[in-house]
N, C-alpha and C positions, 0 to 999 in steps of 0.2 A: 651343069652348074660349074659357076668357077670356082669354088671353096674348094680344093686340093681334102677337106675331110667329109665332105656332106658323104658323097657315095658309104662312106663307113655309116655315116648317122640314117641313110635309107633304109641299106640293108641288113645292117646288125640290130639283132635285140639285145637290148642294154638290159639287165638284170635291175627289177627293184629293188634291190638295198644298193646297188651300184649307185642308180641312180638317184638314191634317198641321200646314200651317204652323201654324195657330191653336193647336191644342196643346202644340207645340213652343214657341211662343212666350209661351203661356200659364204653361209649368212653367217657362219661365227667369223670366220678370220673376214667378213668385212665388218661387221660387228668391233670386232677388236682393233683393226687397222685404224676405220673411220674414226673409233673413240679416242683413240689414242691421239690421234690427228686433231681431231676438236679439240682436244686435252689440252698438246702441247698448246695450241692457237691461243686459249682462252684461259686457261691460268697465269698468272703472275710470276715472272721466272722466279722471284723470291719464293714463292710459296714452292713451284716444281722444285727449286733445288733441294728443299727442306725434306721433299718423298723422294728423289732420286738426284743424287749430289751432281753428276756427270752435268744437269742441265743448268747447274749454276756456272762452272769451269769451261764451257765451250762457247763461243761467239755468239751471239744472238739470234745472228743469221741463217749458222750451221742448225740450231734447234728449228726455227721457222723450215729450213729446207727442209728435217727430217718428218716435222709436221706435216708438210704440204706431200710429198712422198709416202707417207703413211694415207692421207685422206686419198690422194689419187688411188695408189693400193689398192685401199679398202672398198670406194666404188666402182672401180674397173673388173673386180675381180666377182661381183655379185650383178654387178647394173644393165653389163651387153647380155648376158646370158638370158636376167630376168626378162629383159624386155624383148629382146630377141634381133638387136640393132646393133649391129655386127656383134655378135659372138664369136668371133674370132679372136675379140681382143679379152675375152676371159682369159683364157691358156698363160700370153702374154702379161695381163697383170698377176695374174700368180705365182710364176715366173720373176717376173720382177719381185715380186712378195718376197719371194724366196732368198733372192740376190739382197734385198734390203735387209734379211736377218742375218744372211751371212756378215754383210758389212757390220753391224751392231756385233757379234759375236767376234768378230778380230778386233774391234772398237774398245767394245768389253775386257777379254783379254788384255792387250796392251796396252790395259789400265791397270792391271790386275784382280779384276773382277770376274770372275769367272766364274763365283757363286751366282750374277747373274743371268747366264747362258741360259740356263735349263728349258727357259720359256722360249726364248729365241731359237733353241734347236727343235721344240714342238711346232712352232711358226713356220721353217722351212718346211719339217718334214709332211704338215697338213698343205701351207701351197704347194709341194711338188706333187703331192697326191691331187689336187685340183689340177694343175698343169699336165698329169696325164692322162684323167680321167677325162677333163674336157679337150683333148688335144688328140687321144687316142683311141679312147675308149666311149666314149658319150658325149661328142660331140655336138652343141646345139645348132639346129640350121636356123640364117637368118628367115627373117619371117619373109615373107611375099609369093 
């Protein structure tokens, strides 16, 4: 095989809750990602700035991008795995997951919002728990 992880995903027994927890946690942060992502998309900046002020005070465009970053997020990090068409790229988008909260939590910050983090540091610390679960420890193999 070319996949630098299958050999691990052969020969290791991955533990049931290892592996529970991994997709459990996988359908929430894309759950959360994807919504948030449609969110931004589909609400009225007027109405979004009214629940979270930051999306009235930033360019239009910067919200759209955090949207589309969010919605990629959210299906990358749930969609290769479920279907089993590259799974490779799970690890990767939760990873990335991860790096998009960190941005939002320095964002947050030097605004002076910091009462917002709390969520954003649960968001890293569940992607990076997916990025090593499915990178190192329960690896999915593509299908074929």
């Amino acid at each position: 095989m070319t996949n630098a992880t299958a050999p691990i995903a052969e020969h290791a027994q991955v533990s049931r809750p290892l592996g529970v927890s991994l997709w459990l946690t996988q359908a929430l942060l894309s759950l959360v990602f994807v919504g948030t992502g449609v969110w931004k998309l589909l609400t009225p900046i007027p109405k979004l700035a009214a629940m979270i002020p930051w999306a009235g005070q930033v360019p239009e465009g910067f919200l759209q991008a955090t949207a589309i970053i969010d919605l990629c997020g959210g299906l990358g990090i749930l969609l290769p795995a479920l279907t089993r068409t590259k799974p490779s790229l799970t690890p990767l988008a939760a990873l990335g997951c991860a790096a998009l909260q960190v941005c939002a939590i320095v964002f947050h910050v030097s605004r002076g919002e910091t009462v917002n983090t709390p969520f954003n540091f649960l968001l890293v610390g569940l992607s990076l728990f997916v990025f090593w679960g499915r990178r190192f420890k329960a690896p999915i193999l593509e299908k074929g």
